[in-house]
C-alpha positions in Angstrom: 41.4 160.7 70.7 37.5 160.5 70.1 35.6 159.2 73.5 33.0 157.0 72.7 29.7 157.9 74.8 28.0 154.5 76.2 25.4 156.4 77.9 22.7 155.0 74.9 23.3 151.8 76.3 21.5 152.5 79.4 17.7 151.9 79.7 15.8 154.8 80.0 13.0 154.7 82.3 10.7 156.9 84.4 9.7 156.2 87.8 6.6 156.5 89.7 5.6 155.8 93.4 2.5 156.3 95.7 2.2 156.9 99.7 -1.2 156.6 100.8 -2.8 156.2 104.7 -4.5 153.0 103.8 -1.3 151.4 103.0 1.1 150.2 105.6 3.5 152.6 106.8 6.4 151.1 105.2 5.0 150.6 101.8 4.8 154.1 101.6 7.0 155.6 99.4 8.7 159.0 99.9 11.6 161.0 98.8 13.8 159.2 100.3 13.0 155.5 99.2 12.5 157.1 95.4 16.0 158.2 95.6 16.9 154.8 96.1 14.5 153.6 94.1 16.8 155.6 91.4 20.5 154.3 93.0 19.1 150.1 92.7 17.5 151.3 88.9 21.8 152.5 88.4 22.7 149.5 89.3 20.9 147.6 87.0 22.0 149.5 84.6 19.2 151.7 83.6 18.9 155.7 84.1 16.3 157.3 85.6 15.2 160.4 83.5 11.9 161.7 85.2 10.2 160.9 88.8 6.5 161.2 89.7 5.2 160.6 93.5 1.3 160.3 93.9 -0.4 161.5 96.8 -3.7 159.8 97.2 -5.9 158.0 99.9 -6.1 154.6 98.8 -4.0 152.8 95.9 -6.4 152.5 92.3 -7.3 148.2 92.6 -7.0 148.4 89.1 -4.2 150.7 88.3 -2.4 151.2 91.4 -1.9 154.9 90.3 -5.3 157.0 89.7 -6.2 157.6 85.9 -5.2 160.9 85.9 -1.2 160.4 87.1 -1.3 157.1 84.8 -2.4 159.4 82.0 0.5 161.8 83.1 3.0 159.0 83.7 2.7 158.1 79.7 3.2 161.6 78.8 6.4 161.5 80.8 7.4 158.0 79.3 6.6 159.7 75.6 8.3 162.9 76.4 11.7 160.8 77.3 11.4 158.2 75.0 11.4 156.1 78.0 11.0 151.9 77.2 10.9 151.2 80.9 8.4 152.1 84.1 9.7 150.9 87.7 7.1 151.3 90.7 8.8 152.0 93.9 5.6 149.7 95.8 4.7 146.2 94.8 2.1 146.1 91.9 0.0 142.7 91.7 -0.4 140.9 88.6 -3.2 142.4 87.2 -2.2 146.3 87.7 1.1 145.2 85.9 -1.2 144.2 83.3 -2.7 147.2 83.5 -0.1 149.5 83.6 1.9 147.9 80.6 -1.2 147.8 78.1 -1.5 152.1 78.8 1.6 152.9 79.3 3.2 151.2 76.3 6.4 150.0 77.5 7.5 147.3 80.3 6.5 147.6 84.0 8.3 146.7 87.0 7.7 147.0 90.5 11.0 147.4 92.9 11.0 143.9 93.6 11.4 142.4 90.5 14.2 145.5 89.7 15.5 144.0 92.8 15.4 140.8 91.7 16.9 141.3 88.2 20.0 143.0 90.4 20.3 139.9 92.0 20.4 137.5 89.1 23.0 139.8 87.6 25.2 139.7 90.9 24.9 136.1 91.8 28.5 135.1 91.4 28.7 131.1 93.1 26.5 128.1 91.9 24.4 128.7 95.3 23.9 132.5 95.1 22.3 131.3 91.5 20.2 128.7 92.9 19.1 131.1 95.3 17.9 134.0 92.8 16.3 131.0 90.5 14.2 130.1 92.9 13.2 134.0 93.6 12.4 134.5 89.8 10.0 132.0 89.5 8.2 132.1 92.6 7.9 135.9 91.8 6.8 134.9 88.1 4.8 132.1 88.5 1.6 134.7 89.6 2.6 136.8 86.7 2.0 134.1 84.3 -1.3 135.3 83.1 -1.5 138.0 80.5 2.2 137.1 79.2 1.2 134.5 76.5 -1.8 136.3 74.5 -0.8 135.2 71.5 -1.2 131.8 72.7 -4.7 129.3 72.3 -5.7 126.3 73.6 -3.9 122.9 71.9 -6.6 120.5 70.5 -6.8 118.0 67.5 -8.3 120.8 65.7 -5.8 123.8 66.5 -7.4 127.1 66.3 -9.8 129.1 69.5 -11.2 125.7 70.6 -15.1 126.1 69.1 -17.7 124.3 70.9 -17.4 120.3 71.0 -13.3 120.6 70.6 -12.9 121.5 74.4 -11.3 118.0 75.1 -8.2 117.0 77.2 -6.0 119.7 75.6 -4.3 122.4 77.6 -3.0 125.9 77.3 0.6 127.0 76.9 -0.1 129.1 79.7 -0.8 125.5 82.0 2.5 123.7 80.6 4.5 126.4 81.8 2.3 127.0 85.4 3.4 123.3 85.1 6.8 123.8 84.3 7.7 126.0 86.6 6.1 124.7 89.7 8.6 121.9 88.4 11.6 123.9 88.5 10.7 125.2 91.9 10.2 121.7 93.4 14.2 121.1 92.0 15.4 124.4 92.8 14.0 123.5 96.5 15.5 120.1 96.8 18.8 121.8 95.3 19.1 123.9 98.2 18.1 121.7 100.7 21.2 120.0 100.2 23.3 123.1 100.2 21.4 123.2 103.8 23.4 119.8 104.5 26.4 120.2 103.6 26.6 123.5 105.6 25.3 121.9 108.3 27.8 119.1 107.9 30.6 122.2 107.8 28.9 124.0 110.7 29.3 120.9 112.7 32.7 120.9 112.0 33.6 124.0 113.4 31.8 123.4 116.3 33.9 120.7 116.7 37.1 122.6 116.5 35.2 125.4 118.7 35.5 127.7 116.1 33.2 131.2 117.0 31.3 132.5 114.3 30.3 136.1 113.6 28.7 137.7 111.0 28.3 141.2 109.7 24.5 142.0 108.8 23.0 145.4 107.9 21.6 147.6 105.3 22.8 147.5 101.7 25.9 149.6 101.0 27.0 150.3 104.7 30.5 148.8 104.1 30.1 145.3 105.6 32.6 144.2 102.8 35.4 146.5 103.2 35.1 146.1 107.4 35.8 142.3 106.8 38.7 143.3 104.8 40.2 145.8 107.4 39.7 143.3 110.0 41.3 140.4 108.4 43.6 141.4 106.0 41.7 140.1 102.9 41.3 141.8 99.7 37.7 141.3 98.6 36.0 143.3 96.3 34.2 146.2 97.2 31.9 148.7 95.3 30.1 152.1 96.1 27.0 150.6 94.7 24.0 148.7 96.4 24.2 144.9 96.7 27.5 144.6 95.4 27.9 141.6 98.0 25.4 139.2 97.6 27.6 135.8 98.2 28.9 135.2 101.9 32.1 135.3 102.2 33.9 134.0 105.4 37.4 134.8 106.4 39.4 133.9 109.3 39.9 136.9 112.1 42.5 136.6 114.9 41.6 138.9 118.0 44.0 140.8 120.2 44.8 138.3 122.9 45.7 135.2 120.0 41.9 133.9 119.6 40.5 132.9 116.2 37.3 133.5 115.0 35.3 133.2 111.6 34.2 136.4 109.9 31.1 136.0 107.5 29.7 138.7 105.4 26.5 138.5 104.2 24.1 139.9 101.5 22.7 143.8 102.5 19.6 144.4 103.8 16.9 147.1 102.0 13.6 148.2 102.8 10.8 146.2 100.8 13.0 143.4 100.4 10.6 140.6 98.9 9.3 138.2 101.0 10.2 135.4 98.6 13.9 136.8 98.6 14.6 136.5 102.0 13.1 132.4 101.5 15.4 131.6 99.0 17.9 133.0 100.2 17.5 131.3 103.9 20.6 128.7 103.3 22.7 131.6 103.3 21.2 133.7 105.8 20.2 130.5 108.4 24.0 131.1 108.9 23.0 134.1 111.1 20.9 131.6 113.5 24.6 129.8 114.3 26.4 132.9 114.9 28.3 133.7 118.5 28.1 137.5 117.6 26.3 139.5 115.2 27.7 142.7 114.2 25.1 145.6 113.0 27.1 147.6 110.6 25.3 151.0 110.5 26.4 154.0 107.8 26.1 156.6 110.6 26.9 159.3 107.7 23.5 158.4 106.0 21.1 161.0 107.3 18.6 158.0 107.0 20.4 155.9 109.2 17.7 155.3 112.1 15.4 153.8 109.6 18.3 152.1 107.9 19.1 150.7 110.8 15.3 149.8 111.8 14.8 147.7 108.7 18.0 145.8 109.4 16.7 145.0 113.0 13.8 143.7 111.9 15.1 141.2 109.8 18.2 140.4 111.9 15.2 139.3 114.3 13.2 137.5 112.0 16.1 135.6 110.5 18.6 135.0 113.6 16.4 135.5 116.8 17.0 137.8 119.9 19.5 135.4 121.5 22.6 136.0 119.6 24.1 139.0 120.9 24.0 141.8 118.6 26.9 144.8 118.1 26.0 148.0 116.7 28.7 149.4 114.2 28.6 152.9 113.4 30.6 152.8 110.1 31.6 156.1 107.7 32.2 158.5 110.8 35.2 159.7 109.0 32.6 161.4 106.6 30.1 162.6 109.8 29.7 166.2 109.6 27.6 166.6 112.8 27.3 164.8 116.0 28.1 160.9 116.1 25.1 158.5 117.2 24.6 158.2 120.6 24.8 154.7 121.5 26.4 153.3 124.9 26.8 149.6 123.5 27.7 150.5 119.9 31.2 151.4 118.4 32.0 154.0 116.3 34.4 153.5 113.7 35.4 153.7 110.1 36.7 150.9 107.8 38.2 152.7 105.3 40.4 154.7 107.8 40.7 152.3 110.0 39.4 154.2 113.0 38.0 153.1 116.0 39.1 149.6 114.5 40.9 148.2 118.1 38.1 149.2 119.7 35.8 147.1 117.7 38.1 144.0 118.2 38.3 144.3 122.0 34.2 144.6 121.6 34.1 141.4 119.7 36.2 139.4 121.9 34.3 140.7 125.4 31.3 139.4 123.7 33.0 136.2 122.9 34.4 136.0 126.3 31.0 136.2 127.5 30.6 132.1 127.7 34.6 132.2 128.5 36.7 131.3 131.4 40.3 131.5 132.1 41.6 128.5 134.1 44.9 127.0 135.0 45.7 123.7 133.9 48.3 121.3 134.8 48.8 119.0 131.9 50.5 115.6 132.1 53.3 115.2 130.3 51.7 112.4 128.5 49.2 114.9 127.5 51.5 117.4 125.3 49.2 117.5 122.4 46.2 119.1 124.2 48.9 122.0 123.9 48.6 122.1 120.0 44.5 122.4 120.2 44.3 125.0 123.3 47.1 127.6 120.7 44.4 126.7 117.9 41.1 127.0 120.0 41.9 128.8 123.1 43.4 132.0 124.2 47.2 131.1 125.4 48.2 133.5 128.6 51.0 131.8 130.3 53.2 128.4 129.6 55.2 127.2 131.8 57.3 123.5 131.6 57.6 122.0 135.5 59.1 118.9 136.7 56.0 117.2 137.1 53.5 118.8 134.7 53.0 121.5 132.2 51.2 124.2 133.7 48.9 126.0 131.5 46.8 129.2 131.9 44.9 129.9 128.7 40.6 130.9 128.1 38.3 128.2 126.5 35.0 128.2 125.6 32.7 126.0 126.8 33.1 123.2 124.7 37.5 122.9 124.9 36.7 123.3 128.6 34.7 120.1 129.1 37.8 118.2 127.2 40.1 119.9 130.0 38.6 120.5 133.3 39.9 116.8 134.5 43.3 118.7 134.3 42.0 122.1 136.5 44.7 123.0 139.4 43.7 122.0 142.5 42.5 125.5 143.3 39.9 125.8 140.3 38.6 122.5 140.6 
């Protein structure tokens, strides 16, 4: 049997990144964020085939890179018949401009390769409203230099002469125009994605359903912990941002309480600002969560600054009031010593250690706003029985002559509805 190689079907590119004290510490690049550079080009499908890192004091304003690493970038590019160049830091306009007329092939800078990712994982009609309204807002400033073959439209055609600069307007205008357009529709799209969450968010506040959600870095195994802890069978992938729709599952804890499990899109360094906008009706779910849970890949020897990214945007997006869990995921495949972390858990989701532990973590930190009481119910009241099994935590049941006495934990909402019926020695 002849095996057919599909290797010339991936783009070949070279990459190129720059660390520099003028720029902020985290734009730097380094080994480390070019070797992921390389794992998000994989997953777009391309191939890296050559790497250059520039060491300099200040980026070029007009070529990022200086002329002599451009000069040896296009050498590379020539030598491996490269048709793509992906900067690990963000290029403006103008230096892609730059870079793209000497270089000879297309630039990218690691947002838009995150970006293309993204369209090409967007699997619901919101996840692609979401990456829509990304593109453009990261296109829109990119609009100039794209349509040289383009002049402006008059009566008389042609490169407008003096005396024909009249009401006409470039192609380069209509589509400024055009998109700003799209934007204003994408926007107004969302916004009612907004209210319809916010019309299902109210609903399980109504039935006092908690909410957690499981946030952290890209590839950390968020997805297949949400599987191990509810039973479900989603799909899961050893590649970055295979998740990028939230999924929510229903979890039952050890003592009979219910909960909703949401997972969310991964976290990376450099994520673009105008990402983490659109992508706000999804991630505003974080601001509504009981418990967060910070799912760490403790086997990543870059796990502290992993981790560091993820905090910072866990507090940008959800605040430092929702409690926060640390999970230390993957120690089935931790050579050394585990993290050292008093309030974190140590588990690992495809073994299915440490997984009990986790649980009884989750429900002490939904307990928190908790209380156990003892009611005695009215037999006329019955049917308060059916919501405490769905919304409470059940302990004891017991029919008596005169009442049903029940001991069961509510939250604070279900215990508003009941405390009329406390024993006589909790009221």
């Amino acid at each position: 049997m002849i095996e057919h190689s599909t290797e010339h079907t991936r783009e070949r590119a070279v990459l190129a990144g720059l660390s520099a004290p003028a720029m902020e510490p985290d734009e730097r690049s380094d080994e480390t964020s070019m070797a992921e550079l390389a794992a998000l080009l994989e997953t777009a499908g391309g191939q890296a085939v050559a790497v250059t890192l520039q060491q300099r004091d200040a980026p070029d304003p007009r070529s990022f890179l200086g002329a002599g690493k451009v000069r040896e970038l296009k050498s590379l590019i020539e030598a491996n018949e490269c048709t793509l160049a992906v900067f690990d830091n963000e290029l403006s306009p103008s230096q892609a401009r730059v870079l793209e007329a000497e270089l000879g092939v297309r630039v990218l800078d690691r947002s838009g390769l995150i970006l293309d990712i993204f369209a090409s994982r967007a699997a619901t009609h919101e996840g692609r409203l979401q990456v829509a309204l990304a593109q453009y807002k990261y296109l829109l400033p990119r609009l100039t230099g794209m349509w040289t073959h383009l002049v402006r439209q008059t009566a008389a055609g042609g490169s407008s002469p003096i005396g024909t600069r009249g009401p006409g307007e470039t192609q380069l205008e209509t589509d400024r125009r055009h998109i700003r357009r799209r934007i204003q529709k994408l926007e107004a799209e969302l916004e009612q994605v907004r209210r319809v969450r916010a019309t299902q968010r109210r609903r399980r506040e109504k039935n006092a359903m908690p909410v957690i959600a499981l946030v952290g870095y890209t590839n950390v195994g968020k997805s297949t912990l949400l599987n191990r802890l509810t039973d479900s069978d989603i799909h899961t992938g050893d590649r970055l941002f295979d998740t990028l729709d939230t999924t929510t599952r229903r979890l039952t804890l050890p003592q009979g309480g219910q909960a909703l499990l949401s997972d969310t899109v991964g976290f990376i360094r450099k994520l673009p600002t105008h990402l983490i906008e659109a992508f706000k009706a999804t991630l505003e779910e974080l601001t509504y969560a009981d418990v967060l849970l910070h799912v760490i890949d403790a086997s990543n020897p870059d796990w502290e600054r992993q981790a560091a990214v993820a905090d910072a945007l866990i507090l940008q997006l959800a605040g430092p009031q929702t409690p926060c869990l640390r999970v230390y995921n993957k120690c089935d495949r931790c050579a050394g010593e585990l993290p050292r972390d008093r309030g974190g858990v140590h588990i690992s989701a495809a073994t299915g250690e440490g997984v009990p532990a986790l649980l009884q973590a989750i429900e002490q930190a939904l307990g928190r706003d908790r209380r156990e009481v003892t009611l005695l119910l009215p037999y006329a009241q019955a049917g308060l029985i059916d919501r405490l099994r769905r919304e409470a935590s059940l302990r004891a049941l017991d029919y008596e002559p005169e009442h049903i006495r029940v001991r069961a934990v509510v939250g604070p909402e279900l215990y508003s509805g009941v405390k009329q019926y406390l024993s006589r020695e909790e009221a």
